[in-house]
N, C-alpha and C positions, 0 to 999 in steps of 0.2 A: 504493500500500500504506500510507500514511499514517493511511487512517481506521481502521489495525489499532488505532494506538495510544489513539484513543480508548476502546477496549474495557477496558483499566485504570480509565482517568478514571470510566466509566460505572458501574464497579463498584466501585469506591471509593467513589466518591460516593453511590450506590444504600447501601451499607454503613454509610458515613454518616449520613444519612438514617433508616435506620432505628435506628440506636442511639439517634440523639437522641431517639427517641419515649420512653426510660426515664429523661429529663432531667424534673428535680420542677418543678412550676411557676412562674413568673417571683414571685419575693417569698416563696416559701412558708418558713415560719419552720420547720418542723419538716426543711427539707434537711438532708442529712449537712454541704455544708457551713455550714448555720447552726448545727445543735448539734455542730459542730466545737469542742473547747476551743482550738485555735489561733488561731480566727475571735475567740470573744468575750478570748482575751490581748489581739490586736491593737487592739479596740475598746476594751477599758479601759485601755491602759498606754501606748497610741500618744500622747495628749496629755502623759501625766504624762512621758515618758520624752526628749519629742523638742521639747515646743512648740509641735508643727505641726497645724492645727486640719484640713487634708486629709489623711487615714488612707491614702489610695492612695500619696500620695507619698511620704508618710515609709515604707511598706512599700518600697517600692519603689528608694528612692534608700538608705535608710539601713537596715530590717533586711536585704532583700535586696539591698545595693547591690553587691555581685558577680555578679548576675545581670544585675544592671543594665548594669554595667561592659562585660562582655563581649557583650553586644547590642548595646553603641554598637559594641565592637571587631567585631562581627560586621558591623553596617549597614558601616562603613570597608573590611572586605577585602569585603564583596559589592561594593561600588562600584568598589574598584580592580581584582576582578577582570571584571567588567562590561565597564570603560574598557577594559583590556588587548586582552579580546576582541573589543572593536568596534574598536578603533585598528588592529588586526592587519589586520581583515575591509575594514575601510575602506581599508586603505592600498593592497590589492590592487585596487580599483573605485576609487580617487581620478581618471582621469580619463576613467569613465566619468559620463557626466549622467540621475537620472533622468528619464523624461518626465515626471513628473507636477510637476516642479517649476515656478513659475508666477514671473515677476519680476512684480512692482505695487508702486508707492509705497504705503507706510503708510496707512491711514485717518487724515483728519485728525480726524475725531469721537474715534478710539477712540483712537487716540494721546494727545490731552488728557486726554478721560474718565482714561485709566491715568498720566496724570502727578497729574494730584488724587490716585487711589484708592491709589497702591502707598504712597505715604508714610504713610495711615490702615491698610496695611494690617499695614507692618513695624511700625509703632508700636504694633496689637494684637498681634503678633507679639513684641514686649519683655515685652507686658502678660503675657500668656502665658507666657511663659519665666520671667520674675521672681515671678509671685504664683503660681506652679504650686503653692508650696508650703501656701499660705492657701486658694485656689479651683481649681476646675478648670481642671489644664492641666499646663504641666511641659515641660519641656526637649524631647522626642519631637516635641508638638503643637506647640512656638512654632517648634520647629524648621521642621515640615512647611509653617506659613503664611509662614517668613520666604521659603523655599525656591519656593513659589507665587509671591512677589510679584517674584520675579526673573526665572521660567517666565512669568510675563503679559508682564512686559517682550518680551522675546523672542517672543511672539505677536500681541504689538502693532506692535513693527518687525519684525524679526530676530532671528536668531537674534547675527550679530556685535554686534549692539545690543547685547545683554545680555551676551557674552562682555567688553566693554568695560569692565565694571562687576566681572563676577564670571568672572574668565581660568581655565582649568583647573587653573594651577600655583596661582593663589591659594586657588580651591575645595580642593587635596588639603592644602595646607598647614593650613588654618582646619580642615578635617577632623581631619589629626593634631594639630593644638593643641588639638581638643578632647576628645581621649583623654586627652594628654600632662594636661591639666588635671583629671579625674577622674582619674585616677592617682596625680601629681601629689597632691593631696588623700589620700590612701590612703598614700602612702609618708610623708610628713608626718608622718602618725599616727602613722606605727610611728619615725619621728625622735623624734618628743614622746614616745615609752615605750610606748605602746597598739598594738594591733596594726592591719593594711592594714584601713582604711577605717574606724576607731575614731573616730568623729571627737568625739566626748567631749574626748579627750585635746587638740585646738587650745582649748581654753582657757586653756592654757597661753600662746598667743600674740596670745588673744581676750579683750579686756577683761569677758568674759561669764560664766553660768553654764555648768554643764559641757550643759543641758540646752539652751541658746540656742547651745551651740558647735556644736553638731548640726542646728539650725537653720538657724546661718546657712552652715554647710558643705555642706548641701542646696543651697542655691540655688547656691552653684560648683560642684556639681554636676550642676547640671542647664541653666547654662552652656554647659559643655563639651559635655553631651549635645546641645544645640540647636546648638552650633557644627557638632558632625559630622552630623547629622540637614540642615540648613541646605547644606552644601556637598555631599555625595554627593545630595540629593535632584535639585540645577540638573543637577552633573556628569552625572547619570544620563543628565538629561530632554536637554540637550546633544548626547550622544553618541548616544542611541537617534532622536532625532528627523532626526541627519545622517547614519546609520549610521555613528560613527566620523570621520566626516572634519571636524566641526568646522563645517558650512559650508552656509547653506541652511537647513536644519530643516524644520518643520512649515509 
């Protein structure tokens, strides 16, 4: 009775589908959202107001950084509740053994090849996180590639190979340290007089303008966001690839 449930998916989707046919065409200048007056605020007041020459980010981290906020707090409990449920699921099958599980020494090709690649890969992965706020990218994406170069680990040996480096109690910690740091940032604000997530007001403790405090309060912003984006990304791929039990994987 299982293919019942595809009969939502089908028609959701089908629903889907067809509304998008009244979406305007990709670029056209006369969409509701391009003669939106909120669109062209953004576009004329994002440089004057923030410093940040990427429009997305500064949307993103600083006019909507409450939105922001609770996305990363969102990715955090989807992950620990994730973990929970496969830790439970796992604990009841710990010692049963897939068949499909295969023992082989590592590739010594592909082992090398990923000891050159991951350290070019985490280093795009800074690049990414750090200049999110000048070019594309930002805390979410540097996050996803730092979180990849630790997932290859683990496909290149094992799965304990990569737990060695990144344990699950260090993943949930680097997680909550990167809320606690975007928050952190927000409460700050309202200590300096301004209210949660003003970040104007760190000028007060930034040798800067009030429009460079905003600046550079983005990028610890998006930080934190690449910390918890980075740890629940492995945790996940950890737990789903051993069902839970830590051991084995993909």
């Amino acid at each position: 009775m299982k293919w019942i449930s595809l009969v939502p998916v089908i028609a959701v989707g089908g629903l889907l589908l067809f509304a998008a046919q009244d979406f305007p065409e990709w670029g056209d200048p006369q969409s509701p959202a391009s003669q939106s007056p909120v669109s062209s605020h953004f576009i004329n007041n994002t440089g004057v107001d923030t410093e940040v020459p990427n429009m997305v980010t500064a949307v993103l981290a600083d006019y909507r950084g409450f939105d922001t906020m609770f996305e990363t707090v969102v990715v955090f409990i989807a992950g620990i509740a994730v973990l929970a449920i496969l830790k439970g699921s796992g604990g009841r099958r710990r010692g049963a053994r897939r068949t499909y599980e295969v023992e082989a020494e590592p590739d010594l090709i592909v082992t090398n090849t990923v000891r050159l690649v991951v350290p070019v890969i985490q280093l795009f992965a800074f690049y990414v996180l750090a200049h999110g706020h000048v070019s594309p990218g930002g805390g979410f994406q540097g996050g996803v590639v730092m979180g990849a170069s630790f997932i290859l680990i683990a496909l290149a040996w094992d799965l304990d190979h990569a737990l060695v480096r990144m344990t699950l109690p260090r993943c949930m910690a680097i997680a909550a340290a990167g809320i606690i740091i975007y928050g952190g940032i927000g409460f700050l604000s309202m200590f300096l007089g301004g209210e949660f997530l003003d970040y104007a007001e760190l000028e007060r403790v930034l040798p800067v303008s009030r429009e460079m405090a905003r600046y550079h309060a983005m990028l610890g912003v998006e930080v934190g966001v690449g910390f918890t984006v980075t740890s629940i990304m492995f945790a996940l791929y950890a737990n789903l690839s051993s069902e839970g039990r830590l051991k084995g994987g993909l």
